[in-house]
C-alpha positions in Angstrom: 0.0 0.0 0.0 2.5 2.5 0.8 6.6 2.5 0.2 8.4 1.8 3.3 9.8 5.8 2.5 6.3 7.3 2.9 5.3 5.6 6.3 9.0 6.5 7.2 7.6 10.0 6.7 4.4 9.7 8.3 5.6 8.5 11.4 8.7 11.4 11.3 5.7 13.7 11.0 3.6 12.6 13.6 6.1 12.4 16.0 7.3 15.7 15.7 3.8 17.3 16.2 3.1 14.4 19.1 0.2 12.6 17.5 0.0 8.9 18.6 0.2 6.5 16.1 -2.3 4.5 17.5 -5.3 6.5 15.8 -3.8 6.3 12.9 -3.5 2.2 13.2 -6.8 2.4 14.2 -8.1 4.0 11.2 -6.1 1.4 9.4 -7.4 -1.7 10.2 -11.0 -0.1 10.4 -11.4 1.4 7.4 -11.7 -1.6 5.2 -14.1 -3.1 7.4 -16.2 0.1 7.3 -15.9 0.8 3.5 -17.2 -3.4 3.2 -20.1 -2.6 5.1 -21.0 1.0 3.8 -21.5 -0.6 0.6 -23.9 -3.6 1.6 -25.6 -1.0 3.3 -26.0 1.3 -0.3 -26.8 -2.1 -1.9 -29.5 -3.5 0.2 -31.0 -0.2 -0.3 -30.1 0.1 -3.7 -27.9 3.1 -3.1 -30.2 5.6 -1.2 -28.2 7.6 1.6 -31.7 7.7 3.5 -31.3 4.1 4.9 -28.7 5.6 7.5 -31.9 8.3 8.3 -34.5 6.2 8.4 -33.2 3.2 10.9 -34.1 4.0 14.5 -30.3 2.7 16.0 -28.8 5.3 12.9 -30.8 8.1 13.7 -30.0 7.6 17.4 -26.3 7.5 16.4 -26.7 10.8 14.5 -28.0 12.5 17.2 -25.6 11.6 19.4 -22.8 12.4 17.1 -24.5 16.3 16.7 -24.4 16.1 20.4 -20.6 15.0 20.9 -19.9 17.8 18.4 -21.9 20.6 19.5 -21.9 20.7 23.4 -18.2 21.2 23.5 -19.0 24.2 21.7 -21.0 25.8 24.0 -19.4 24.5 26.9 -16.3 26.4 26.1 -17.8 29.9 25.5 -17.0 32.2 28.5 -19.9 35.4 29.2 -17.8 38.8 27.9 -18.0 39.8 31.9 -15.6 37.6 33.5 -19.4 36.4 35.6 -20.5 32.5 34.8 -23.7 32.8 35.8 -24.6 35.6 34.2 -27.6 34.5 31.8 
């Protein structure tokens, strides 16, 4: 997949702006196994997106996802006025 030069490089790059490699091995060995099943998915429903809307567990999933990504968000702002319960 990739020259033994390239992940020579990757790994000189991560190291020097501290990622861990172990997302990265992660993503890996999952992404194979998650491209696999993302197409059965689009061919059972003969390749509509709205099959990952539609299913109760998916839409549950989504939601929590827009969750996870928002609250941080909001959790980080700090009122102008220095006060944190200001309303």
């Amino acid at each position: 997949m990739f020259g033994n030069d390239s992940l020579w490089a990757i790994g000189y790059i991560m190291r020097n702006f501290k990622y861990d490699a172990a997302p990265l091995v992660l993503a890996l060995v999952l992404s194979p196994m998650m491209e696999n099943s993302l197409r059965q998915a689009l061919l059972v429903s003969q390749g509509s997106f709205l099959i990952f809307f539609t299913r109760p567990i998916s839409a549950v999933i989504l939601i929590a996802t827009l969750i996870l990504l928002i609250v941080p968000y909001f959790l980080g702002r700090k009122p102008e006025n220095g006060d944190p319960f200001a309303g």
